[in-house]
C-alpha positions as CSV (number, residue, x, y, z in Angstrom):
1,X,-29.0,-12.2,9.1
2,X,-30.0,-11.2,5.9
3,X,-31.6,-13.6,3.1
4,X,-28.8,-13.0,0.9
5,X,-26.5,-13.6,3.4
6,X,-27.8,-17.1,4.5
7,X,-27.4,-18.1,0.8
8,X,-23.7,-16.8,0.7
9,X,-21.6,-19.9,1.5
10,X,-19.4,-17.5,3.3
11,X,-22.0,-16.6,5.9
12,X,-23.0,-20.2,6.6
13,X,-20.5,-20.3,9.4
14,X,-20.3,-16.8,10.9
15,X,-16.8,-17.7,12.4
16,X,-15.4,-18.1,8.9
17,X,-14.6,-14.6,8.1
18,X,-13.3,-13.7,12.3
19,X,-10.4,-16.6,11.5
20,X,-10.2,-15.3,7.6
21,X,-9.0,-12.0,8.8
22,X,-7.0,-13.6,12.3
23,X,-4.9,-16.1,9.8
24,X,-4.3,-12.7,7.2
25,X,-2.8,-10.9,10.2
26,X,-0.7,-14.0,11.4
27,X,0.3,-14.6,7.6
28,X,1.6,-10.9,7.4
29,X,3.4,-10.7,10.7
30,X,4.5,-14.0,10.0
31,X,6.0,-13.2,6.9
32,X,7.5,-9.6,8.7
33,X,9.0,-11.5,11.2
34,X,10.8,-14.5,8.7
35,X,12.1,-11.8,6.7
36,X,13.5,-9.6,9.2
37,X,14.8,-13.4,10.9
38,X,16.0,-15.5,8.2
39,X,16.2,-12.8,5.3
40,X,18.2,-10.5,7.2
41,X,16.0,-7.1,6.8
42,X,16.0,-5.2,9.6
43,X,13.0,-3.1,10.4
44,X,12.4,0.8,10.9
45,X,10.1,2.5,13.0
46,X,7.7,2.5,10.3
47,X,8.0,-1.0,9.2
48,X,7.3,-1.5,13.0
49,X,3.9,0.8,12.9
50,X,2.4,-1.2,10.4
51,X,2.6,-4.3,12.2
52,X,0.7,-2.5,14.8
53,X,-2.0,-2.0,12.5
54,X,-1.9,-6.0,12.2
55,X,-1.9,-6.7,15.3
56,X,-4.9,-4.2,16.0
57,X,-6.7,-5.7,13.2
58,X,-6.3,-9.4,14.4
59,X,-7.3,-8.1,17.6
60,X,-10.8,-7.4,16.0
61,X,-11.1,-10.6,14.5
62,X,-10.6,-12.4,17.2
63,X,-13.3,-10.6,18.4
64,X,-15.6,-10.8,15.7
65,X,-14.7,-14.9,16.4
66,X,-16.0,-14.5,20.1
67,X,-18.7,-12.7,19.4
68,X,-19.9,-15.0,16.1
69,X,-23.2,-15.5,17.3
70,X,-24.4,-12.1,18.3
71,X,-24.0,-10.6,14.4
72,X,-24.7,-6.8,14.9
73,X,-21.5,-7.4,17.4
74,X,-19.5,-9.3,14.7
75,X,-20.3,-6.7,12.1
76,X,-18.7,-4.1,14.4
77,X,-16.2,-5.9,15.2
78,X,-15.1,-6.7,11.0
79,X,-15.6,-2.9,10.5
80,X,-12.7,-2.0,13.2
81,X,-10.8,-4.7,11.2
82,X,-11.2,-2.4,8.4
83,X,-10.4,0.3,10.0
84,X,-7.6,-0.7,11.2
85,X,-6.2,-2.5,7.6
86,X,-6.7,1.5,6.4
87,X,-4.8,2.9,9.2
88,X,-2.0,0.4,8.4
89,X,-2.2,1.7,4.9
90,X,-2.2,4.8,5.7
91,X,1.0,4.7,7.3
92,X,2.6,1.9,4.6
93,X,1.5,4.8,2.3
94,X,3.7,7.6,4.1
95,X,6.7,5.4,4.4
96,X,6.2,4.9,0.6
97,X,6.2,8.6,0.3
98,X,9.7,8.6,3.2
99,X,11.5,6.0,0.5
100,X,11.0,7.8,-2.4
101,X,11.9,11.4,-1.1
102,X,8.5,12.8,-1.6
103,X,8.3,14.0,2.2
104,X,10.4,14.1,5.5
105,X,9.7,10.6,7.7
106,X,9.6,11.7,11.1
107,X,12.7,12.2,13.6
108,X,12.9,8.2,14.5
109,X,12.9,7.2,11.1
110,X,16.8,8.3,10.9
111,X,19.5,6.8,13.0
112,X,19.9,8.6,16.1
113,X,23.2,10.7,16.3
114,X,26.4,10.3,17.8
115,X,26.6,12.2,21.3
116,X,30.2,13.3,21.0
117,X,30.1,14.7,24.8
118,X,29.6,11.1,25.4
119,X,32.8,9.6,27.4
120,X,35.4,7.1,25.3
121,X,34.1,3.8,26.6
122,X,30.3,5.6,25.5
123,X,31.1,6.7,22.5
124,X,33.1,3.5,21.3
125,X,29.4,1.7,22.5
126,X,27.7,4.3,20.5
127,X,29.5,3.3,17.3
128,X,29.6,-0.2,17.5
129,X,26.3,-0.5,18.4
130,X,24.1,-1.9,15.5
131,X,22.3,1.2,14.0
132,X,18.8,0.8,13.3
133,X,17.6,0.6,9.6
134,X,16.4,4.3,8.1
135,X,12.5,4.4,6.7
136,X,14.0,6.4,3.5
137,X,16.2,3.3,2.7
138,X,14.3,0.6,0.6
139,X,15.5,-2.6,1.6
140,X,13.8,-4.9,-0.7
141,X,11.6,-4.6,-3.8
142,X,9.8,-6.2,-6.6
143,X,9.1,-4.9,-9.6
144,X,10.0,-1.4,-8.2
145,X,7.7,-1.5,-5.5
146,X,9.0,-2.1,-2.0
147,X,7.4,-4.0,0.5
148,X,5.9,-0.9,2.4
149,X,4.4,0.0,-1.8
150,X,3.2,-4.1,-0.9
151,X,1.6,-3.2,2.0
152,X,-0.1,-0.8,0.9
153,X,-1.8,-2.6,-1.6
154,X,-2.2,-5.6,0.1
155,X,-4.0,-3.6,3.3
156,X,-6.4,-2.1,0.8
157,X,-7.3,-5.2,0.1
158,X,-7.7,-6.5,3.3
159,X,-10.3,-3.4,4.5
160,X,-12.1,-3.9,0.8
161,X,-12.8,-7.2,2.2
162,X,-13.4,-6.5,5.8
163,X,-15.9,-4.0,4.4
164,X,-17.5,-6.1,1.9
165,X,-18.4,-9.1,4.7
166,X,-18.9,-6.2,7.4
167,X,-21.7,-5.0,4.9
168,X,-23.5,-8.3,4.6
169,X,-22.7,-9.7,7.6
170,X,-24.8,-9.1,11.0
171,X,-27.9,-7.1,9.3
């Protein structure tokens, strides 16, 4: 470890930062799933594909946490974090881009079609069944952003600081 590192407070403990990033991911998915539970928003495919990138990144962390004492490991392991807190953004970015009509979302982001060849008893199915939410819908926002334009910010974030400690840590 680096001199400047061993005066960082941060660094003291080299598990810190593994279960900084593992309680970010549980926060955010957390928070997905109370609001899709208890605030009633239901999800699209997209919303669903950035909790993958959540799950990847606190994949990685836990990781990093395992492999605390072996630093060149735990750097690589913080980086993938980052990486995977810029794929997430990368996809909360095109779903921005879906909701405000700036692009096409991709064929599973609009509620699948009614088979009309389907028999009576399948159709009637068909149409009572609960349709899935649309990616070019905005179902919440703040201040005019939505929470994929949230995401997006707050994964930024997330890889900034994965990349910051993932610089200074393990060297």
């Amino acid at each position: 470890m680096s001199v400047l590192a061993e005066q960082d407070p941060l660094f003291k403990n080299p598990r810190l930062i593994p279960a900084a990033i593992v309680l970010v991911c549980l926060a955010a998915l957390g928070s997905a799933f109370a609001s899709e539970i208890w605030g009633g928003l239901d999800p699209c495919v997209l919303c669903i594909y950035q909790r993958y990138a959540y799950g990847a990144a606190m994949i990685f962390g836990i990781g990093a946490f395992v492999v605390a004492d072996r630093p060149k490991l735990r750097r690589m392991e913080i980086l993938l974090a980052a990486l995977a807190f810029l794929a997430g953004a990368g996809i909360a970015m095109f779903h921005v881009g879906v909701e405000q009509q700036w692009w096409q979302g991709t064929e599973s982001c609009y509620a699948p079609a009614v088979d009309f060849n389907a028999s009576i008893d399948d159709l009637r199915q068909q149409l009572l069944a609960k349709k899935p939410a649309t990616c070019d819908q905005v179902a919440w926002s703040l201040g005019g952003i939505s929470i994929a334009g949230y995401n997006v910010i707050a994964s930024l974030i997330f890889a900034a600081g994965c990349l910051w400690a993932g610089r200074r840590a393990g060297t």
